[in-house]
PAKE-614263 format. One record per residue (C-alpha): x, y, z; residue number from 1; residue in three letters. Coordinates in pm, whole numbers, plus 32768, in hexadecimal, padded with zeros to 4 digits. Each point is the difference from the previous one (the first is absolute). Layout:
BEGIN
R,east,north,up,k,r
R,X,Y,Z,NUM,ala
...
This chain:
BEGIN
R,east,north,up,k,r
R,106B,279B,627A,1,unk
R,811F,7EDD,7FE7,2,unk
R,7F69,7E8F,7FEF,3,unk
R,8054,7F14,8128,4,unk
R,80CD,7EE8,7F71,5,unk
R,7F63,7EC2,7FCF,6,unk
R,8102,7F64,80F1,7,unk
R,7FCF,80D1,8111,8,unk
R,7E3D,7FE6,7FC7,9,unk
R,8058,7EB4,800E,10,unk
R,80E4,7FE0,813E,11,unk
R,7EDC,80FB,809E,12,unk
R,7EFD,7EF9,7F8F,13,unk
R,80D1,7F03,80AE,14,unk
R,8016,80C1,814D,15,unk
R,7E68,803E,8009,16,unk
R,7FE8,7E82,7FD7,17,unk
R,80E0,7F8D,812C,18,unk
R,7FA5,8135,80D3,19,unk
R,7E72,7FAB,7FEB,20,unk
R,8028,7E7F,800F,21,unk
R,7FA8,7FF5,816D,22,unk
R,8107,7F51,803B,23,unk
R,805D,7FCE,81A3,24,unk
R,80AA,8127,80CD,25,unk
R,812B,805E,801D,26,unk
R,8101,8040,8101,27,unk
R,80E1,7FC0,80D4,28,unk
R,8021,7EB7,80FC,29,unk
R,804D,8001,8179,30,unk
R,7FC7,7F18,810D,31,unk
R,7FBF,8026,818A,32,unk
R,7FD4,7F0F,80FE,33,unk
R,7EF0,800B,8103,34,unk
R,8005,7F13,811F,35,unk
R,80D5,7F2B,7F6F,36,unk
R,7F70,7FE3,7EC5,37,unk
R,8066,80A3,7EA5,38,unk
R,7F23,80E4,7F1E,39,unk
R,8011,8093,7E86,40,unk
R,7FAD,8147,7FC0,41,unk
R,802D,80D6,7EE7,42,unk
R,8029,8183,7FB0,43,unk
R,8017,810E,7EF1,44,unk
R,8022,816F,7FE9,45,unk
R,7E99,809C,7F8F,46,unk
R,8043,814D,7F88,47,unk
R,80DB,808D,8151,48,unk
R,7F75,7EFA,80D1,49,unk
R,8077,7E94,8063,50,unk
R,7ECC,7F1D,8029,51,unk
R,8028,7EA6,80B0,52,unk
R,7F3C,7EE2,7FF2,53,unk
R,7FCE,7EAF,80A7,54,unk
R,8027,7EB4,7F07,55,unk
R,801B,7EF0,80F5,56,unk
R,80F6,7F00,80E2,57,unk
R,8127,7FF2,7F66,58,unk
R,7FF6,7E56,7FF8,59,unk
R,7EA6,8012,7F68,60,unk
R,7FEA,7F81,7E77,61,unk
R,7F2E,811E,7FB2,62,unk
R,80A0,8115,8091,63,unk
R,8133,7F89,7F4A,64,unk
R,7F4B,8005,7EA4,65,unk
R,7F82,815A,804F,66,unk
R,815C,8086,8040,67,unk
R,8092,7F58,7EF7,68,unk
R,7EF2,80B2,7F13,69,unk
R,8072,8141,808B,70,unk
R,8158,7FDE,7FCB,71,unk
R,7FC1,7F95,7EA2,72,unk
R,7F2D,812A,7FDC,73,unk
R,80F7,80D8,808F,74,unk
R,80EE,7F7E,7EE4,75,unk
R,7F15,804F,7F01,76,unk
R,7FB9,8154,809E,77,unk
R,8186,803D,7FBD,78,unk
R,7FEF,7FA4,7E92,79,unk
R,7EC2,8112,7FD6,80,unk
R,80D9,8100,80CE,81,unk
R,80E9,7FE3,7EFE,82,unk
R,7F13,7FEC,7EC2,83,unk
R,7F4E,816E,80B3,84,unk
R,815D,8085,7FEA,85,unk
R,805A,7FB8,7E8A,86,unk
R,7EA7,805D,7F9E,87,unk
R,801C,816D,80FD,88,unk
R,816C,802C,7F50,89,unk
R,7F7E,7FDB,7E73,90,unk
R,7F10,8140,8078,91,unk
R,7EC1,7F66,8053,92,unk
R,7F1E,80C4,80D1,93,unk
R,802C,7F81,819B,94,unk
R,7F81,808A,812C,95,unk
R,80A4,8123,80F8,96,unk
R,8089,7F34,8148,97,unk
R,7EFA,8080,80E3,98,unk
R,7EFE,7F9F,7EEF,99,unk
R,80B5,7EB6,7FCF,100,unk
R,7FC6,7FAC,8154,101,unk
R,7E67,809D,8010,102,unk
R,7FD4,7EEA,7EEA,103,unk
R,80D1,7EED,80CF,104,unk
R,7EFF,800A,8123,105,unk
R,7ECE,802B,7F5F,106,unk
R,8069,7EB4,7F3E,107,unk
R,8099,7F6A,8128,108,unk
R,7EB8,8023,808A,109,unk
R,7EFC,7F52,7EE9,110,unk
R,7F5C,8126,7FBF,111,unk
R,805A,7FD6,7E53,112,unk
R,7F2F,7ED7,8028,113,unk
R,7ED4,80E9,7FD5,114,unk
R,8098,815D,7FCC,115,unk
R,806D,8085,7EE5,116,unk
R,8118,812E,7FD8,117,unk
R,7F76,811E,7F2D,118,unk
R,8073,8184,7FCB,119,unk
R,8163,804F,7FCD,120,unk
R,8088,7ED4,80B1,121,unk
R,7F6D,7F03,7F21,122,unk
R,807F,80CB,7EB4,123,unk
R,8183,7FBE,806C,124,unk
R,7FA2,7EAE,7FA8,125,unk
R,7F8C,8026,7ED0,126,unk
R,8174,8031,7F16,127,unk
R,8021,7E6A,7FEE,128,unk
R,7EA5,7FB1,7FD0,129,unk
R,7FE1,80EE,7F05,130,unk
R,8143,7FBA,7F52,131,unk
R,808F,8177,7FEC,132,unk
R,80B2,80F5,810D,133,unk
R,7EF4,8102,8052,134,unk
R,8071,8181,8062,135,unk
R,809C,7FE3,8110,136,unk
R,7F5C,815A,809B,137,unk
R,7EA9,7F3F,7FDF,138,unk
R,8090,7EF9,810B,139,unk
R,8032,80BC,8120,140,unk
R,7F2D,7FDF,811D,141,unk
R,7FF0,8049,8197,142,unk
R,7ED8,7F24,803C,143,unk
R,7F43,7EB2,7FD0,144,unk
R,7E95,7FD1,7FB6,145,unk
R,7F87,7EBD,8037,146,unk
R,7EC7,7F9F,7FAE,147,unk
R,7F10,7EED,8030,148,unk
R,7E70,7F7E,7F9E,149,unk
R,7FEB,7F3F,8170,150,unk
R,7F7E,80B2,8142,151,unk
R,8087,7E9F,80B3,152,unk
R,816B,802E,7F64,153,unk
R,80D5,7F9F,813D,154,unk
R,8185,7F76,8052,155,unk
R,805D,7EC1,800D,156,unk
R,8053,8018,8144,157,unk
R,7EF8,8029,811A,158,unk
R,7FF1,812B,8090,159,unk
R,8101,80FC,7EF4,160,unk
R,7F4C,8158,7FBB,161,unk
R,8070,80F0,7F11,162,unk
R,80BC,8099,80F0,163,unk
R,80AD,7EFF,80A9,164,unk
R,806D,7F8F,7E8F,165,unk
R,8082,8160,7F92,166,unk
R,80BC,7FDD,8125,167,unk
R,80DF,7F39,7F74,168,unk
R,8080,8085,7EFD,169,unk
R,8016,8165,8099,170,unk
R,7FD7,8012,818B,171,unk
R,7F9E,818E,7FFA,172,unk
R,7ECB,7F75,7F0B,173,unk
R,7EBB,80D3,80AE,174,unk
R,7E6B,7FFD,7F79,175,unk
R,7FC1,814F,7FAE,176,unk
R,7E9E,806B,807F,177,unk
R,7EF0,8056,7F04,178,unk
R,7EF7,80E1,7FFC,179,unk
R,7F0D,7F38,80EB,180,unk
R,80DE,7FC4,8144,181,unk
R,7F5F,7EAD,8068,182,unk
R,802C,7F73,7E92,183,unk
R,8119,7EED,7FA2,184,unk
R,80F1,8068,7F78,185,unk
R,8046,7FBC,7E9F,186,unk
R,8179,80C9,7FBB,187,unk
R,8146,7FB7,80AF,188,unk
R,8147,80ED,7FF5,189,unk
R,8133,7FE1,8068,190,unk
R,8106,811C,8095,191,unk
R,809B,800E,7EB9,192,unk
R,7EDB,8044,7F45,193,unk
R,7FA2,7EC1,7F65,194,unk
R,7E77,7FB7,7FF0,195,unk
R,7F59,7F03,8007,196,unk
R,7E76,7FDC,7F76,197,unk
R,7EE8,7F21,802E,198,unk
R,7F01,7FF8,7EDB,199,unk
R,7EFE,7EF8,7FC6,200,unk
R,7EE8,8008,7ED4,201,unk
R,7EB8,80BF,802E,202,unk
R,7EFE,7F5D,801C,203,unk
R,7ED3,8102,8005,204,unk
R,8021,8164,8013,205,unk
R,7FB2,8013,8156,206,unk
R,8115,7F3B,8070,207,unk
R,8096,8047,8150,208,unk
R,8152,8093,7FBB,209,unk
R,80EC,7F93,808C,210,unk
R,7F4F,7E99,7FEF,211,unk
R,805E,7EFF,8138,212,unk
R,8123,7F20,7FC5,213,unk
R,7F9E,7F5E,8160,214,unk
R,8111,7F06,8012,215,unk
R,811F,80F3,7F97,216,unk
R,7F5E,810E,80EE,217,unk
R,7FFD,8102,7EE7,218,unk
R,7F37,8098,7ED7,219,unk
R,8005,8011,7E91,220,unk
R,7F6E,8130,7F37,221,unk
R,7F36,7F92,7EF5,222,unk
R,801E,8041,7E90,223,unk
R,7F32,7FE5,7ECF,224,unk
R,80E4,7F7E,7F13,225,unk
R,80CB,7EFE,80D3,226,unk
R,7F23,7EDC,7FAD,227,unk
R,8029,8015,7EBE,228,unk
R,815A,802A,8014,229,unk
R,8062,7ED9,80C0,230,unk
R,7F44,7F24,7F1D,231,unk
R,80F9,7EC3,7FC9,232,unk
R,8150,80BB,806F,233,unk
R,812E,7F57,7FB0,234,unk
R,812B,7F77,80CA,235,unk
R,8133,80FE,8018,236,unk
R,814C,801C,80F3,237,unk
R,807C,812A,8080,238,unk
R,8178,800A,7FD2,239,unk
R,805E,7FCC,8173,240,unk
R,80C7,7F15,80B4,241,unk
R,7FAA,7EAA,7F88,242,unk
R,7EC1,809B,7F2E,243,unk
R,7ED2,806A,80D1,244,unk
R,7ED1,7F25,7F36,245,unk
R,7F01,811E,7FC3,246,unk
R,7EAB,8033,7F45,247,unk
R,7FC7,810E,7F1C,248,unk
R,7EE7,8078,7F33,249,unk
R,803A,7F94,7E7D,250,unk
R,80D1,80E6,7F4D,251,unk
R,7EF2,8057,7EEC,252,unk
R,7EEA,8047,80EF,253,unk
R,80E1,80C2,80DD,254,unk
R,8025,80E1,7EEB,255,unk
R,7E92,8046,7FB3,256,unk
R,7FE8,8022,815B,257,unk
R,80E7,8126,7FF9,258,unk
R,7F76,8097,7EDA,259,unk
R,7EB7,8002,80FD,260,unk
R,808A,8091,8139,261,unk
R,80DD,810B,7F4F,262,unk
R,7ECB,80A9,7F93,263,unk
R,7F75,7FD7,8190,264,unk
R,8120,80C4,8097,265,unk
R,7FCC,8160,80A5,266,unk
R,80D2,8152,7FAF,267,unk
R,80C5,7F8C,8107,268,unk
R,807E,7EB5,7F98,269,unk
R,80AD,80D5,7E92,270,unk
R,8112,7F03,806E,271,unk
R,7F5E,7EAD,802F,272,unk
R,7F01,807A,7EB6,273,unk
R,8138,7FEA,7F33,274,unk
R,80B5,7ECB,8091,275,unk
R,7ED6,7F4D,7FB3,276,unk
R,7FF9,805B,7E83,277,unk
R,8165,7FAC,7FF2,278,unk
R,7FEA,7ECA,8098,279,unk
R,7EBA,7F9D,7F20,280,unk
R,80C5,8074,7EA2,281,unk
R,811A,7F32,807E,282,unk
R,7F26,7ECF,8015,283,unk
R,7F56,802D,7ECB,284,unk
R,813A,801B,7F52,285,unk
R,8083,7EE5,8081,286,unk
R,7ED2,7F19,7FF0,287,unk
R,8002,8080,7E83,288,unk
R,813E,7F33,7FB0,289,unk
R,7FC9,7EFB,8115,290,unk
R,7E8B,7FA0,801C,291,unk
R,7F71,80C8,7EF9,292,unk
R,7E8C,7FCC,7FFC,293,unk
R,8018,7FD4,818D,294,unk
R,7FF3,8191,8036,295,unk
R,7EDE,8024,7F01,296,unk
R,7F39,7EED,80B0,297,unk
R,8024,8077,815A,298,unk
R,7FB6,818C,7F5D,299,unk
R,7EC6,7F94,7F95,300,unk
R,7F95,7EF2,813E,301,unk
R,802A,814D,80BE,302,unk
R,7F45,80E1,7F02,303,unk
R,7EA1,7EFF,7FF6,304,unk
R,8015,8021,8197,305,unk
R,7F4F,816D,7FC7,306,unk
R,7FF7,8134,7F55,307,unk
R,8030,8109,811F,308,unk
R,810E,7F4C,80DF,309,unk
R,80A9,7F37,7EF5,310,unk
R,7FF5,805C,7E8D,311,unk
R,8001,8179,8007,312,unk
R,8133,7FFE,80D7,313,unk
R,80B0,7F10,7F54,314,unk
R,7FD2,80D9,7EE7,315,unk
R,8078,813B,8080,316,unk
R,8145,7F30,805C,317,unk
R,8022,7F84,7EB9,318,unk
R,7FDE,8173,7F61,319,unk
R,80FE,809F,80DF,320,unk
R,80FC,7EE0,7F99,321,unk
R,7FA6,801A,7E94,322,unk
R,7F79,7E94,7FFC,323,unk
R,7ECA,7F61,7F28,324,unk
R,7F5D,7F13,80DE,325,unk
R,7FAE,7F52,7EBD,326,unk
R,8164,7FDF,7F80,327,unk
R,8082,7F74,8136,328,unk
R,8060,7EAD,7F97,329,unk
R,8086,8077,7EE1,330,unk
R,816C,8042,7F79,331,unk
């Protein structure tokens, strides 16, 4: 695996800053007069829908500082759009399109405020903060998991479900029923193929599955591993547009989390068994040259969690990729 130059880890570093400073939205400004009188309003394109909003009378003081913040954000929105490109053209990993537009929505909405992107999705992110290009076959993905530790997770906006949010990013975006017909559902798919999952952290093993999202009017399957796994995830952006701000599960745990659920897989998942060693080797790897003892620490965090469901697969992972768990920080 080639390094990522320093310049471009740092001009990613500098996108994940300005993309997660909360800074006001952007759009575009447009004005229409009711009864005489003049209003502001503003509008963007979310994934392959343009969303309007109100901001006030055009001759109030406030509704003038509000626009103003939006055209200045629009400005700066420009300068990341063009940042996304050099960093996409020097070969970092970005999104597909219709993925690029999944993650616009879902961040357009609030819901990175308290979930985090794991699986496949969140490992395209990983090339910057890891410092080196990872194999390119381990990147490829038709689906986002996103996961989350909150049965209250909502939108920011009154009212958004799941649904209504996939929506607009992909129109043909349908739940897909589960087993137990009157259950919410917790996985989305569009007519192209692209899926969408719920997942949330177990909490006991007789957890309700899907669990109730209430206020997004779906479910989320729980999983045994997740909480630890989203423990302190960092800040990422997803090489789209102007940067879509993202959380993702820290690189070294995602790892040993792989390690785990590659020994978890079925006969019938041959394919995902060995995209999750791949990816796992790849991050150890890189975390060797990188962040050294930060692959060794999370390896054994996970290990003192338990014997059964932790160590001993870990272990098994570790034999099949010729890796000493004890030598991991090592060079």
């Amino acid at each position: 695996m080639n390094a990522v130059p320093l310049t471009l880890q740092t001009l990613y570093a500098d996108l994940v800053q300005q993309a997660h400073a909360g800074l006001p939205d952007l759009g575009s400004i447009y004005v229409q007069t009711q009864k005489g009188a003049e209003y502001l309003y503003a509008n963007r394109t979310v994934g392959v829908t343009r969303r309007h909003w109100f901001i006030g009378r055009a001759d109030h003081p406030e509704a003038q500082a509000k626009a103003e913040a939006i055209r200045k954000g629009s400005k700066r929105a420009a300068e990341r759009r063009n940042t996304v490109r050099i960093l996409r053209s020097q070969g970092l990993p970005a999104p597909s399109a219709e993925f690029g537009r999944v993650l616009d929505a879902l961040a357009d909405a609030g819901l990175f405020r308290d979930a985090v992107l794991v699986g496949t999705a969140a490992y395209q992110c990983y090339s910057a903060l890891a410092g080196v290009f990872l194999p390119s076959a381990a990147l490829m993905t038709q689906d986002a998991d996103l996961a989350t530790a909150s049965l209250a997770i909502s939108a920011d906006e009154p009212g958004d479900t799941m649904h209504t949010i996939l929506k607009r990013a992909d129109p043909t975006f349908a739940a897909l029923p589960g087993l137990k017909p009157q259950a919410p559902p917790s996985n989305f798919r569009s007519a192209s193929g692209f899926v969408v999952d719920l997942l949330i952290t177990q909490r006991t093993r007789n957890d309700l599955n899907p669990m109730p999202l209430k206020a997004l009017a779906a479910g989320a399957a729980p999983l045994q591993h997740l909480r630890w796994l989203m423990e302190n995830p960092v800040h990422a952006v997803a090489l789209h547009g102007p940067g879509i701000p993202v959380r993702v599960p820290a690189p070294a745990r995602y790892a040993a989390h792989k390690l785990i659920v590659a020994q978890m897989r079925g006969g019938g998942d041959a394919g995902k068994r060995q995209k999750d060693l791949v990816q796992a080797k790849a991050l150890i790897e890189a975390l060797q040259k990188s962040d050294p003892w930060a692959i060794r620490d999370a390896v054994d965090d996970a290990k003192s969690q338990g014997k059964e469901g932790w160590a001993r697969l870990i272990d098994r992972s570790l034999k099949e990729l010729n890796l000493d768990a004890a030598m991991l920080a090592e060079r």
